[in-house]
N, C-alpha and C positions, 0 to 999 in steps of 0.2 A: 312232212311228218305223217308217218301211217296212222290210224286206227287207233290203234294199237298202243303206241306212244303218244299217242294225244290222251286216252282214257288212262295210260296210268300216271303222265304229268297231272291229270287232273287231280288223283286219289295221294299223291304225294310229291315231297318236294325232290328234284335229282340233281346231283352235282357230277361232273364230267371231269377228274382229276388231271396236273398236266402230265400222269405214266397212263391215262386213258381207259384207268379206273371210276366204274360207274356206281354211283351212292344213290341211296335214295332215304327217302323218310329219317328216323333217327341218326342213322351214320350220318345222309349228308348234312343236317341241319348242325353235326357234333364238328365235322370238317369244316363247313363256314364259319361256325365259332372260332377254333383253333389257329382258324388263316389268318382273320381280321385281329388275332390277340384278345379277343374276350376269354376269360380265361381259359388259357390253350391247354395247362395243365389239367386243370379238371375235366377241360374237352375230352383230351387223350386219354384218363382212365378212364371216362366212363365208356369208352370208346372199346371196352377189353370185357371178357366175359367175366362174370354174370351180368356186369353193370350194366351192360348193352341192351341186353333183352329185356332189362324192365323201362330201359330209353325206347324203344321199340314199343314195349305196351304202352307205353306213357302218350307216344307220338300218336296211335292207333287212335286211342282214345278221344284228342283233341281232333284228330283231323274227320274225324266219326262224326263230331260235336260242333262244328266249326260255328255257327250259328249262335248254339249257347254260348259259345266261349266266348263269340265276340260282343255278344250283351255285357257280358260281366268284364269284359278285360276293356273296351273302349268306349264306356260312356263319355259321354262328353258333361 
C-alpha cells in the first residue's frame, strides 16, 4: 500500500467493484447499502445527481466529525 493510499483510505471509505470501479466515501458507503439489500432502491436514487452531492456533503461532514459523532451515536 503507497502513501498515498493509505492517507486517502484513511480520510474515506473505498469500495473496489467486481467491473473494477473504484468508489469512495458517499458512493461507496451508497454501493454497500445496495449490495447487502438495505434499501437498494433508495441506494440507487440517491446514487444519481443532485441527490449525490448532497450524499457527498453529508459524508464530508461526518467523516470531518468522526469524534463528535461517535459521542452522540454510540453511547453506551
Amino acid at each position: 500500500m503507497t502513501d498515498a493510499l493509505r492517507e486517502a483510505c484513511r480520510k474515506a471509505v473505498h469500495v473496489i467493484t467486481a467491473e473494477g470501479e473504484i468508489l469512495r466515501a458517499g458512493r461507496a458507503v451508497l454501493f454497500v447499502l445496495a449490495e447487502i439489500g438495505f434499501h437498494p432502491v433508495i441506494a440507487r436514487f440517491l446514487m444519481r445527481r443532485p441527490f449525490i452531492f448532497g450524499v457527498e456533503w453529508g459524508y464530508t461532514i461526518v467523516a470531518n466529525h468522526r469524534a463528535f459523532f461517535a459521542k452522540i451515536l454510540f453511547r453506551r
